[in-house]
C-alpha positions as CSV (number, residue, x, y, z in Angstrom):
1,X,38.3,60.9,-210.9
2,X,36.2,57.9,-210.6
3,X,34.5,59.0,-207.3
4,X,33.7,62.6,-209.4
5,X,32.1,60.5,-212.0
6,X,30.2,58.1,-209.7
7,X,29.1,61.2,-207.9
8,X,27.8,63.4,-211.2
9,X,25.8,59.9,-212.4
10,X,24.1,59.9,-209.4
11,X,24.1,56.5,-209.4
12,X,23.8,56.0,-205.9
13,X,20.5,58.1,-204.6
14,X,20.8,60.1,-201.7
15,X,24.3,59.4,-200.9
16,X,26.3,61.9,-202.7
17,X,28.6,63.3,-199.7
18,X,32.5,62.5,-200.4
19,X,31.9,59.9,-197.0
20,X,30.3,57.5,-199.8
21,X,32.2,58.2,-202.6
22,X,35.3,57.0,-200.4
23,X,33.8,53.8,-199.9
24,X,33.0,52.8,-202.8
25,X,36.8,53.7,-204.1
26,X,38.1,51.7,-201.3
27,X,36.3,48.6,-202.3
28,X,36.7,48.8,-205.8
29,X,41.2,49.8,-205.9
30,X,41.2,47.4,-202.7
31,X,44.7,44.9,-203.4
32,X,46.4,45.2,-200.3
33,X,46.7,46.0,-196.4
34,X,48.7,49.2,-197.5
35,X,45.2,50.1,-199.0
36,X,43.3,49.6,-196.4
37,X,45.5,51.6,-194.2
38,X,45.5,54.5,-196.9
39,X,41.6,53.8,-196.9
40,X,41.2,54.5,-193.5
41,X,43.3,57.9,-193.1
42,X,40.9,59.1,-195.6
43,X,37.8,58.5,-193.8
44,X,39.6,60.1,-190.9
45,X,40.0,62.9,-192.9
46,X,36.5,62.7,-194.2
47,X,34.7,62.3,-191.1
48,X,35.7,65.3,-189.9
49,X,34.0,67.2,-192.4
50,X,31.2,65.5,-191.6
51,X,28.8,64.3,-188.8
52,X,25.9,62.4,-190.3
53,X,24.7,58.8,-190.2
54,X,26.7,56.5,-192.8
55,X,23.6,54.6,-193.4
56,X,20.9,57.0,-193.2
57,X,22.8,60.2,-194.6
58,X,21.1,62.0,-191.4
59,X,22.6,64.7,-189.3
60,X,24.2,63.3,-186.0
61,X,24.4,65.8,-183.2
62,X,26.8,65.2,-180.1
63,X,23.2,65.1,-177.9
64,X,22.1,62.6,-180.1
65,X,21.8,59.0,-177.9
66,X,21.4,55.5,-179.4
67,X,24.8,56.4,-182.0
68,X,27.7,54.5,-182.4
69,X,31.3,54.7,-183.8
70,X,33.3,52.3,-185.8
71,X,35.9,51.4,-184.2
72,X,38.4,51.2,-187.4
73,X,36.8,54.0,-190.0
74,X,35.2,56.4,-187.2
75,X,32.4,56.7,-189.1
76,X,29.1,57.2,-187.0
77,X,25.8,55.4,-187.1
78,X,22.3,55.6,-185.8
79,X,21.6,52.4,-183.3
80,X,18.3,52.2,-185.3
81,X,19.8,51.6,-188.6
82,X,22.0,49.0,-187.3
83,X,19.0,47.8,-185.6
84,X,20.8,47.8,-182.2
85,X,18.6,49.2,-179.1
86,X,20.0,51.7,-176.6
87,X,20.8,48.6,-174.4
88,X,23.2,46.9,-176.9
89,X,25.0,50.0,-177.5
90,X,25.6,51.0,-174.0
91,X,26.6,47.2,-173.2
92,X,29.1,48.0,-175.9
93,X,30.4,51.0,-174.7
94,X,30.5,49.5,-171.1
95,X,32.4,46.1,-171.9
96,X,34.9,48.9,-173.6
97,X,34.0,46.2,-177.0
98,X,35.7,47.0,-180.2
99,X,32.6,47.5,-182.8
100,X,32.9,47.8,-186.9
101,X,30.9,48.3,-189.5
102,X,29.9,45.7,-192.2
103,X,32.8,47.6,-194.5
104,X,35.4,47.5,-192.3
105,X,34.6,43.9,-191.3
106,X,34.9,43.4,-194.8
107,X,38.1,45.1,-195.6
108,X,39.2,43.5,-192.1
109,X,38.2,39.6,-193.5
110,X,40.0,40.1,-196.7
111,X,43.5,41.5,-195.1
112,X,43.2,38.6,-192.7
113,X,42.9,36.3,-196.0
114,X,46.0,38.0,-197.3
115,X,47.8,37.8,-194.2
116,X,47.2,33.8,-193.9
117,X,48.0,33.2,-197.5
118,X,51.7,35.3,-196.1
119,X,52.3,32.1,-193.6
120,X,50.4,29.5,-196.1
121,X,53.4,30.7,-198.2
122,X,55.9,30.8,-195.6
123,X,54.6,27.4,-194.1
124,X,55.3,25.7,-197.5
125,X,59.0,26.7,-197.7
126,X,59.4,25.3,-194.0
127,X,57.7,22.5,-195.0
128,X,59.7,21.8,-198.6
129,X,62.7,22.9,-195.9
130,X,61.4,19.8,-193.4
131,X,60.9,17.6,-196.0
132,X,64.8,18.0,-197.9
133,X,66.0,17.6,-194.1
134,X,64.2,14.5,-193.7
135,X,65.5,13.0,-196.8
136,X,69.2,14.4,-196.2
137,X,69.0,12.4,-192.7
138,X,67.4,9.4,-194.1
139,X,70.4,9.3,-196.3
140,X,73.1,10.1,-193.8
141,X,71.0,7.1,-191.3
142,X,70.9,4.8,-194.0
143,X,75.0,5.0,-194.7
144,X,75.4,5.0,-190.7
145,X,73.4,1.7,-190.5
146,X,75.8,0.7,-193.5
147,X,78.6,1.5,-191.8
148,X,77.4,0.1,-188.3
149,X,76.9,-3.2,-189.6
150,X,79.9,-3.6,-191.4
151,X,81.5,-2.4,-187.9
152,X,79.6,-4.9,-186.3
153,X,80.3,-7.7,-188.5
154,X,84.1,-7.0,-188.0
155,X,83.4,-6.9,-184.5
156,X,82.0,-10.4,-184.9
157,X,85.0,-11.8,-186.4
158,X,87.1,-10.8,-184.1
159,X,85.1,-11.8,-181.5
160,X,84.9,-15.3,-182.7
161,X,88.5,-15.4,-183.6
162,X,89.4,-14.0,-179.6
163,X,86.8,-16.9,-178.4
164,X,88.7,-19.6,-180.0
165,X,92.2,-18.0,-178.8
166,X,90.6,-18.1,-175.5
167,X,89.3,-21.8,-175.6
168,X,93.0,-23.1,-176.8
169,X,93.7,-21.0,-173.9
170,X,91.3,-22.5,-171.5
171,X,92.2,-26.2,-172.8
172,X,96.1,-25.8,-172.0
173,X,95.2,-24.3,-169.2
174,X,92.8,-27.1,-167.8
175,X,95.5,-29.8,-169.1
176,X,98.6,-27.2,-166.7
177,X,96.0,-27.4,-163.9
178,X,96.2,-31.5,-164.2
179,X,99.9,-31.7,-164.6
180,X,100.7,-28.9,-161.6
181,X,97.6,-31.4,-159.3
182,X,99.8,-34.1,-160.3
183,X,103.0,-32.5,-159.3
184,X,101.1,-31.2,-156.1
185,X,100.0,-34.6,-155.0
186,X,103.8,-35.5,-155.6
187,X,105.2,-33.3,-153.6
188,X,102.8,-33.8,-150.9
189,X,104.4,-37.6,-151.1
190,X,107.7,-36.7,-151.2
191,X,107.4,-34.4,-148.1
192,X,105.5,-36.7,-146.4
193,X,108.1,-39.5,-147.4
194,X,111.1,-36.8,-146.3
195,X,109.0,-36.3,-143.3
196,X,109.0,-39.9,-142.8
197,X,112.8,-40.8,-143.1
198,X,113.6,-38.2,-141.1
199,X,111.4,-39.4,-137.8
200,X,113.1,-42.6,-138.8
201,X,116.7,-41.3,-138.9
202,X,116.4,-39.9,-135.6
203,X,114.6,-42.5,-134.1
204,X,117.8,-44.2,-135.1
205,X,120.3,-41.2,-133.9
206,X,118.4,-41.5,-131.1
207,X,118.6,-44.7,-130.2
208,X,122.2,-44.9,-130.8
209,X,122.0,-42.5,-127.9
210,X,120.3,-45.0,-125.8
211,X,123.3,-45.6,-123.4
212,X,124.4,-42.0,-123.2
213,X,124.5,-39.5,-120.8
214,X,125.2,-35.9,-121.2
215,X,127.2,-34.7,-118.3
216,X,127.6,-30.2,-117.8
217,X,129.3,-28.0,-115.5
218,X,132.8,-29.9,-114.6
219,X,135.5,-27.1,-116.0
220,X,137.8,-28.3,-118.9
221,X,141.6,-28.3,-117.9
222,X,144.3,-28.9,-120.0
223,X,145.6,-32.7,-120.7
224,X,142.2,-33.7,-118.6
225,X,141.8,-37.4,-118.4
226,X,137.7,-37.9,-119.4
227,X,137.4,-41.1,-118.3
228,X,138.9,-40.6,-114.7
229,X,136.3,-37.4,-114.6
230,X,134.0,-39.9,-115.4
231,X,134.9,-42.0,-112.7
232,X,135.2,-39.5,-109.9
233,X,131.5,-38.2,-110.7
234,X,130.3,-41.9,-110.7
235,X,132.2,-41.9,-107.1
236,X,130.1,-39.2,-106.0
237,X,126.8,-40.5,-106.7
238,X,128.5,-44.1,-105.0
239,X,128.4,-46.3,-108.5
240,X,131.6,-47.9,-108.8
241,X,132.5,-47.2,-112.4
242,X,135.0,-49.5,-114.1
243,X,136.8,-48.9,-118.0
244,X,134.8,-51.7,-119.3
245,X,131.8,-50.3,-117.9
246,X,132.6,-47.2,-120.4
247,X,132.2,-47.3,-124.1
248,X,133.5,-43.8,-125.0
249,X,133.8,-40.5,-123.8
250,X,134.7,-36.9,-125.1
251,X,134.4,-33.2,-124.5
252,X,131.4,-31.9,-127.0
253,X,132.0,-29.3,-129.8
254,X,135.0,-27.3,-130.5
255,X,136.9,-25.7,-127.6
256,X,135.3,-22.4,-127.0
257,X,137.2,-19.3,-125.2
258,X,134.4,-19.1,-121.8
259,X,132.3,-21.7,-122.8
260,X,132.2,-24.9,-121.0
261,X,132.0,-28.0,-123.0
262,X,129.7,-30.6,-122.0
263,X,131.1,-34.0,-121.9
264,X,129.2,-37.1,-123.9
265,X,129.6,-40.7,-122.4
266,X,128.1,-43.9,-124.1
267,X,127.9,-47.0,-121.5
268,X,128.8,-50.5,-122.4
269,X,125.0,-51.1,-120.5
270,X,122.3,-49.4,-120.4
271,X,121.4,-50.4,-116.7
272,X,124.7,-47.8,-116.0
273,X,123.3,-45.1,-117.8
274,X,119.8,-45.6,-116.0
275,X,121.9,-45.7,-112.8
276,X,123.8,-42.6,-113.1
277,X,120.0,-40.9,-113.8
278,X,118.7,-42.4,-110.6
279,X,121.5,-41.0,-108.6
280,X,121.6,-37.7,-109.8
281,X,118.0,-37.1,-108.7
282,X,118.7,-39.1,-105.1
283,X,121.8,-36.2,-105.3
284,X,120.3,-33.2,-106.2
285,X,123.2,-30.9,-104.9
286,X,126.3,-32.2,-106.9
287,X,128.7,-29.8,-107.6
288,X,132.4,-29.7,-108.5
289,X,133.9,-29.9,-105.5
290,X,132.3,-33.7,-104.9
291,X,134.3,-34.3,-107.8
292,X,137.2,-33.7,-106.6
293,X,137.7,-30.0,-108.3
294,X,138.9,-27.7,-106.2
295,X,140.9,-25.8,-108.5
296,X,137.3,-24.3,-109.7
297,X,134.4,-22.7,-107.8
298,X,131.6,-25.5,-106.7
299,X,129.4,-25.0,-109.4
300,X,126.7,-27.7,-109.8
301,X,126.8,-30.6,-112.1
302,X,123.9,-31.6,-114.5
303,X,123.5,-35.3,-116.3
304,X,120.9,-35.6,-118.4
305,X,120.6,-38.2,-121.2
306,X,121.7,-37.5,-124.6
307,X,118.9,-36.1,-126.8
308,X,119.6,-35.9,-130.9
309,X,119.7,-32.8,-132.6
310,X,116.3,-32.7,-133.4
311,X,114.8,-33.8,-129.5
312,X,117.5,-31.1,-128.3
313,X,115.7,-28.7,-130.3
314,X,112.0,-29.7,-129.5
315,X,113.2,-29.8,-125.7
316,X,114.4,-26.2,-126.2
317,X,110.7,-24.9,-127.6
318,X,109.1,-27.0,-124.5
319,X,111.1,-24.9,-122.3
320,X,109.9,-21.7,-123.9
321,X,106.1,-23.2,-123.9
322,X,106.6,-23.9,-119.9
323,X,107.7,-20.5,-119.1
324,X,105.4,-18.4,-121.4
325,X,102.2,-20.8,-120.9
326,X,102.4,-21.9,-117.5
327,X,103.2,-25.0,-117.5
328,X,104.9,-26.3,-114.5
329,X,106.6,-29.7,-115.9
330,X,108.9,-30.4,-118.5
331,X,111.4,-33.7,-118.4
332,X,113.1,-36.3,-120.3
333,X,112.7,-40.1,-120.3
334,X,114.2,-42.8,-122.6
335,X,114.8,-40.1,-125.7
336,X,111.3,-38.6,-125.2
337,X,109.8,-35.0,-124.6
338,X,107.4,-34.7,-121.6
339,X,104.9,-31.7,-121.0
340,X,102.6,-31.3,-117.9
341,X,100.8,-27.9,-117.5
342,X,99.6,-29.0,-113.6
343,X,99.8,-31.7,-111.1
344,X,97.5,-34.0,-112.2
345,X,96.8,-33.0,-115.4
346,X,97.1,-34.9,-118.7
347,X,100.4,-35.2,-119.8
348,X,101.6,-34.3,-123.3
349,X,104.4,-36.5,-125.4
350,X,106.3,-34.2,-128.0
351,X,108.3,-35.7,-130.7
352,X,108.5,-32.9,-133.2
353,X,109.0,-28.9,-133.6
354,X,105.1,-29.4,-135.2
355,X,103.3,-29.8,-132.0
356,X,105.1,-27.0,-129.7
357,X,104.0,-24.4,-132.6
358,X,100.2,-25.6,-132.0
359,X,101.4,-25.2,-127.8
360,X,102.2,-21.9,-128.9
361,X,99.4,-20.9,-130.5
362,X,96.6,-21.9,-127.7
């Protein structure tokens, strides 16, 4: 009704076609974007009623060059009125460029307005949104720091409280490392004291040996008289052996079913003893039956002096040394160990078990 009464005024000269009137409806009753849509299915509609310049109110034939169209209302207008040549418009129409009127440019700049005033709106509530999240985690940051540091304070405490466990722990420690050096030191005197006596005690068993022989191979029989057996194997080296030439004399061990017992004889002198040794190597090939046994097969008779359980041993590991290691002497003078790897060759004294292991270990 208002574009009827604007149009029987007259009001606007010249422009009285319903293209106009539309306008100036749209304008006025413009609130929205659904308006504007509304506004521009009714030019549509309009425009195809008519065919003449929106500016000029002329007629605008198909033929007619230098025209344009909006791109939003449809509406047509003369180049001239727009004051755009025949070279703008076909650059236009070339570049395929979307061209409005001033209206629609308008109508276009207000629904933008409306549209960012939408996400002004909707970027405030994310905003407020931001802001109550920041202040919620400041909250919830400043009880974890709280909470942290009372953590960490009772982490402290206990801390300390574990260090000075730990110290009483060190000191008792330290003061167990001095007692167990002490008790170390100690032992090392008292093995080395043990070690000590025990060189001495056999230097002493030893030399309680030093007019002894050890003679092996004569065959026990029963009721045997020692001494005579004695006597006969000092007939067959020729030394004339008398009973005060002899201190003692006995079968060694317990009586062993095969085994042949050695027999043991101390000497009054030692010059005897040294004799008998001298003999025995002048007569290498003494056997039983130079003895006198003929009951028995001639096996061959060894003396050797009496070692102490503890030469006996280390003369046992020099045996093993010479026959694993090469070496082609091992003998026994005055109670003492002798080791020769070759003819020539520097000889080597052994007095303990001690000294074969390092043999054995070259």
């Amino acid at each position: 009704s208002n574009a009827s009464e604007l149009v029987v005024d007259g009001r606007v000269a010249g422009r009285s076609n319903i293209y106009y009137c539309t306008n100036v409806i749209a304008r006025i009753v413009f609130k929205s974007n659904s308006i504007a849509v509304s506004y521009k299915n009714l030019n549509l509609f309009n425009l195809k009623m008519s065919t003449k310049c929106v500016i000029c109110d002329k007629n605008v034939s198909l033929a007619t060059k230098g025209k344009i169209h909006c791109n939003d209302c449809d509406g047509i207008f003369h180049g001239d009125c727009l004051n755009l040549t025949q070279e703008d418009i076909d650059h236009l129409i070339g570049e395929k460029a979307i061209w409005r009127c001033g209206d629609c440019q308008t109508i276009r700049r207000k629904s933008l307005c409306v549209d960012t005033s939408s996400k002004m709106a909707g970027s405030e509530e994310i905003l407020s949104y931001l802001r109550e999240m920041r202040e919620e985690s400041k909250t919830q940051m400043e009880k974890l720091e709280s909470d942290l540091g009372k953590s960490v304070e009772g982490c402290h405490e206990q801390i300390a409280e574990l260090l000075k466990i730990t110290e009483e722990q060190s000191k008792l420690l330290r003061e167990y490392d001095k007692k167990f050096e002490v008790l170390r030191q100690e032992n090392v005197n008292l093995k080395e004291k043990v070690k000590s006596q025990e060189e001495k005690i056999d230097e002493l068993e030893q030399y309680s040996r030093v007019n002894c022989v050890e003679i092996n191979g004569i065959p026990e029989s029963k009721n045997e008289d020692v001494l005579n057996i004695v006597k006969s194997v000092g007939t067959a080296l020729e030394i004339n052996v008398s009973d005060g030439d002899v201190d003692a004399c006995h079968r060694l061990g317990t009586k062993q079913e095969g085994r042949i017992r050695g027999i043991i004889v101390k000497f009054v002198r030692r010059a005897t003893k040294e004799e008998f040794l001298r003999k025995r190597k002048i007569k290498r090939n003494l056997n039983t039956s130079d003895i006198g046994s003929t009951n028995y097969p001639a096996d061959v008779v060894y003396i050797n002096e009496s070692l102490s359980p503890v030469r006996r041993k280390v003369l046992a590991a020099a045996r093993s040394v010479k026959r694993d290691h090469g070496y082609k002497f091992v003998w026994v003078k005055n109670g003492k160990i002798f080791l020769r790897k070759n003819e020539g060759d520097k000889v080597i004294v052994l007095t303990n078990l001690e000294q074969v292991a390092m043999l054995n270990g070259k």
